[in-house]
N, C-alpha and C positions, 0 to 999 in steps of 0.2 A: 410639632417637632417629631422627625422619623426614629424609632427605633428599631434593632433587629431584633432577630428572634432571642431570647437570653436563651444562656447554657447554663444549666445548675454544677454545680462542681464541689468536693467534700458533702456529699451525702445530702444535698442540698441548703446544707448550712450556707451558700454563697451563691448568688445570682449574678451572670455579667452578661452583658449587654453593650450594645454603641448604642450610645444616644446623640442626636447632634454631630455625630460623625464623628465623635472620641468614645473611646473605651471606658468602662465602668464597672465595679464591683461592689455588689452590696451582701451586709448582712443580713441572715433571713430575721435576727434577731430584732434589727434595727429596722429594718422594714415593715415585720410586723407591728412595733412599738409605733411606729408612725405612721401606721395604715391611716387612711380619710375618712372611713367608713360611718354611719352615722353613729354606732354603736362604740366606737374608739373614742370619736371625736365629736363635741357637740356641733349640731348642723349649725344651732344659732351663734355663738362665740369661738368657735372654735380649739376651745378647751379642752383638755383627753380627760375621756373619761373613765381611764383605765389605771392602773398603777404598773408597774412594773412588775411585781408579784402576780399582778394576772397573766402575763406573758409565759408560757411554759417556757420553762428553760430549753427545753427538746426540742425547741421551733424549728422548722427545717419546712423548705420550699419543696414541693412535689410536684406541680405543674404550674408553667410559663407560657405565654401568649404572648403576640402583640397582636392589636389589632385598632386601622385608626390611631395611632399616636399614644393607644392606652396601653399601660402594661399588666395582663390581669395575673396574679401568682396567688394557686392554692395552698397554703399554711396546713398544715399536721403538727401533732396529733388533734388542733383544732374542727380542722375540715373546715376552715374559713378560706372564702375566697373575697381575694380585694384587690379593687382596678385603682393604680396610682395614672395620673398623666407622664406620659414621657418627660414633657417640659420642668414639672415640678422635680422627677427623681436629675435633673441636668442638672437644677437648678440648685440643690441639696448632697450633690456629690460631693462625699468628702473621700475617694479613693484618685491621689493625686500627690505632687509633688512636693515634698515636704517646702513651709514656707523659707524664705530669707532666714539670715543670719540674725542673731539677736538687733529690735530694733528695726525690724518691718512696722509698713502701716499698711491698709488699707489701698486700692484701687482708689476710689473716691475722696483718699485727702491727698493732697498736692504741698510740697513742703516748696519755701519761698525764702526770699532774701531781698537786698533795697530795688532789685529788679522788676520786681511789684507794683514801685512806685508810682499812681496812677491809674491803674489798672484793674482795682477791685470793684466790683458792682457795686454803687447805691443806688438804693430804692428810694422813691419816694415814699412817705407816709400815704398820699393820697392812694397810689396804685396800690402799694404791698397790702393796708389795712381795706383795700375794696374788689381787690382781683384778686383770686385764688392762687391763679398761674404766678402773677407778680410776687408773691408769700412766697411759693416754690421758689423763683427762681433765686431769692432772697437767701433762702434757707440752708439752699442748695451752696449757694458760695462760704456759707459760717463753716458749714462742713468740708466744704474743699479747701478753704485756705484757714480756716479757726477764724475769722471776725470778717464785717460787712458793715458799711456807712450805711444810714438813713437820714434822708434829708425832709424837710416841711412840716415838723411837726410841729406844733403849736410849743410857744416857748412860757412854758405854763409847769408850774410847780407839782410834782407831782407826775406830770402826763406821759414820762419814760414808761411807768408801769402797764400802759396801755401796749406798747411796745414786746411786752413780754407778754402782755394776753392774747397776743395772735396767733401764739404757739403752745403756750403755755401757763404755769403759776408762778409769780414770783415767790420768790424764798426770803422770810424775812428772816432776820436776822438779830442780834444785839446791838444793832446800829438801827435798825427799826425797818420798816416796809421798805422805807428809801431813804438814804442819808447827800448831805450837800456836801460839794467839796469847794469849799473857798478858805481864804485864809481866815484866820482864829489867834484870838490872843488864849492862852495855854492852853492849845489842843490840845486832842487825848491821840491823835494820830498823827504822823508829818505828814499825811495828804493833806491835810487844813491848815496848811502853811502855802508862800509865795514862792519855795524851796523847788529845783528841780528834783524829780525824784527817778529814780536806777530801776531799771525796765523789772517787773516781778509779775507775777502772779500776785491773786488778790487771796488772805486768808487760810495761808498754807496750816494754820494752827485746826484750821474744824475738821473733824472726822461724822461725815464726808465734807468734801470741799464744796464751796459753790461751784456748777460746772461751766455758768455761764455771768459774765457781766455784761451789762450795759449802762453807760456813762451820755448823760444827755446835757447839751450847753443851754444854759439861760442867759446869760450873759458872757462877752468877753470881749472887750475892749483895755485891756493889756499888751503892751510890747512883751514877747513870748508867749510862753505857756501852751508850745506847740504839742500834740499830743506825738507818741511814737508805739510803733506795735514794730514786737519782734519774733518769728517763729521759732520757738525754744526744740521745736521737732528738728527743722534746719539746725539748728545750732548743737544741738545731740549729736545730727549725723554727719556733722564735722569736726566734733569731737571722736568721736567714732575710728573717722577714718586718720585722725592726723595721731591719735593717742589710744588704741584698742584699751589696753590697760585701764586708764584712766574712767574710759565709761562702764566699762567695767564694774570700777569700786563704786561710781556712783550709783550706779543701778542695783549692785548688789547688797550694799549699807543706807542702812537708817541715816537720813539728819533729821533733827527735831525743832520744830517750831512753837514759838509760847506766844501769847497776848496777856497782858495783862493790866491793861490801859483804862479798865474800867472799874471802878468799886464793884463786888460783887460778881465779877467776871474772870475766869481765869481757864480759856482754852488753850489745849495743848493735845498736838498729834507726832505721831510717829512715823514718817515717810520717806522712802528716796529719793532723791532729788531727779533721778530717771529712773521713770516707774516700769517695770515691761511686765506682760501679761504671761503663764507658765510657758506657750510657744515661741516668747520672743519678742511679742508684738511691743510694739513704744504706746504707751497708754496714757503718761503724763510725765509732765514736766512742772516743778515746785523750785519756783526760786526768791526769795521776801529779806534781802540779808536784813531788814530791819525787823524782823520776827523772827530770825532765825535765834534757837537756843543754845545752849553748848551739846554739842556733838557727844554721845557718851557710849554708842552702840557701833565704831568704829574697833577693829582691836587692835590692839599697841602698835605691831608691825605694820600696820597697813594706815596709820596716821598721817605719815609724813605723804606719802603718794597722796592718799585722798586730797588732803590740804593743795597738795599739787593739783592737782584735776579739779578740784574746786573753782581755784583762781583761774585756772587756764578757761573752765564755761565758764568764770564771770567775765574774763576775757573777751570771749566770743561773744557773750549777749549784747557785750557793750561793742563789741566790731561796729562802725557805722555803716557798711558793705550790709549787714545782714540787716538794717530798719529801714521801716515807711516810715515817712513824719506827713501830718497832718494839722489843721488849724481850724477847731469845730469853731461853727458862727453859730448865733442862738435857731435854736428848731434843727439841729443838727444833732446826733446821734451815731455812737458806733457800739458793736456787742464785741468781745471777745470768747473765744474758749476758754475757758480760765486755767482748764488741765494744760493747754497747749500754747498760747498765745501771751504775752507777759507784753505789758503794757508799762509807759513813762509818760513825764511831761519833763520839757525844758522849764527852766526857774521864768521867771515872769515878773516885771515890775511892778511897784507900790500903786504907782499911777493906774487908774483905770479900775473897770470890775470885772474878776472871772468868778463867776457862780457856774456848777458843773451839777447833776444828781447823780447819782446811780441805785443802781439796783441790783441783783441778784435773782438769777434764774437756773435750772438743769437743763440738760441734754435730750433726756430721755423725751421729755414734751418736744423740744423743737423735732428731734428725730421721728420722734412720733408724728408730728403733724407733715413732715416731709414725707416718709413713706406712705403718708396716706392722699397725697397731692400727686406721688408719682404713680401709685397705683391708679388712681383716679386719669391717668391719662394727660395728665395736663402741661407736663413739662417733655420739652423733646431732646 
């Protein structure tokens, strides 16, 4: 990637440059801190091996080069000189346009509606668990729409968890490694009932939440018990636009979730119902009215509105316009995000058997094993 020549500016506290044919400015500060050098950064892990406190405060750039696509700048009062690539400072720019308004995502996720329908990638068990590229391209869809079919897996007790070793660790839980979901005479949850159940996220009570489920069929030969996925990210950003207000309160107030279904067990967390990160960003969505607690971190004036904006997203989740529905056959499999993607089933007759597993898995593994598949070249 071509860069020009940089120009130092404020005493060399600031280096600017085109890269890639846009304009750029960096801190000498920032620059220094994230030199590549062998001595910053370990050659093997690429770990800094520096603190912050080693960085002189007085860092200041004294000479700039390019040459070849690298860009070399000597550091004072250090007297260190260090070659970044072009490509890397493009790629790391953060002198740019402040993002969207509260409630941006990401480039790479894609928010959705019943429009969807049909359209999502499934993998086979056979390619995804035996081709690299096939995992990618797998991985790659959870993260662009939050959830992804898998089809051919052995309809075998248990063998969901294999599912989640292709990326990652499953997270077990107080429901154990993997729990069933069929109907139960006095369950401890109404998923082990023949009951329809209202699109939610799974677990909103753990701090942290699971960030990933997957639910695999062993059986289902029942009239209904159609599964349904809904983008709660979609449904925010229609909330959003029809009620500013309204998402507002939900993002800016606590609601609270309890469990307490088990002897022995008693979780309880403290979260928004739309979560955003300090820039804005939409980070989760928590919706379980069946574990939801009494609300107590709302304050007086702002009760009635919220309760308003409340019902209006439960409104929306339940819009039929915003869901895919689906109908796993056994060896059948789908993951959800569980920050983003809120999942139901239609009720389902006595007749027949639906046996279901799931399991529980994070983020950070599947992201991790995708960025390391796209670096690797494999996906285009």
């Amino acid at each position: 990637m071509n860069a020009t020549q940089p120009r130092l500016s404020d005493g060399g506290q600031i280096v600017e440059l085109v890269v890639g044919g846009r304009p750029h400015r960096f801190h000498a500060l920032w620059l220094r801190d994230n030199a590549p050098d062998e001595k910053t950064r370990s050659p093997g892990n690429g770990q800094r091996l520096i603190t912050i406190l080693d960085v002189p405060p007085d860092t200041r750039v004294t000479d700039a080069q390019v040459l070849d696509g690298t860009v070399s700048l000597r550091f004072e009062p250090e007297g260190k000189v260090v070659k970044f690539e072009a490509a890397w400072l493009a790629a790391h720019a953060y002198d740019r346009q402040p993002p969207r308004g509260a409630g941006w995502t990401p480039v790479e996720t894609e928010r959705w509606d019943s429009q969807l329908q049909g359209k999502v990638l499934s993998g086979t068990w056979q390619d995804v668990s035996s081709d690299r590229a096939a995992l990618g391209r797998w991985l790659r869809e959870v993260r662009r729409y939050g959830f992804a079919v898998m089809t051919g897996m052995p309809a075998e007790s248990g063998v969901l968890c294999k599912a989640a070793e292709l990326f990652g660790y499953v997270r077990e839980t107080n429901y154990g490694r993997w729990f069933d979901v069929r109907a139960e005479v006095n369950p401890n949850n109404l998923a082990y009932t023949n009951l329809g159940l209202q699109a939610h996220t799974d677990n909103p009570y753990r701090d942290p939440v699971p960030t990933l489920q997957i639910l695999a069929c062993l059986e289902n030969s029942v009239e209904g018990g159609e599964s349904i996925v809904v983008d709660g990210f979609k449904v925010a950003e229609r909330l959003k636009s029809e009620n500013p207000q309204g998402f507002d309160l939900l993002s800016r107030h606590c609601a609270r979730f309890a469990y307490e279904g088990t002897k022995g067990v008693r979780l309880r967390s403290k979260r928004p119902l739309i979560e955003l990160g300090p820039d804005g960003e939409l980070i989760a969505v928590r919706f379980n009215n069946r574990s939801a607690a009494a609300f107590t971190d709302i304050p007086f004036d702002d009760m009635e509105a919220f309760y308003a904006a409340y019902r209006r997203f439960a409104e929306l989740i339940e819009d039929a316009s915003m869901a895919v529905s689906f109908k796993l056959r056994p060896g059948e499999l789908f993951i959800v995000d569980n920050t983003r993607v809120l999942h139901a089933r239609r009720s389902f007759s006595g007749s027949g058997s639906r046996w279901l597993q799931g399991c529980y898995a994070d983020k950070d593994g599947l992201l991790s094993t995708l960025a390391a598949i796209e670096e690797e070249g494999l996906l285009q």
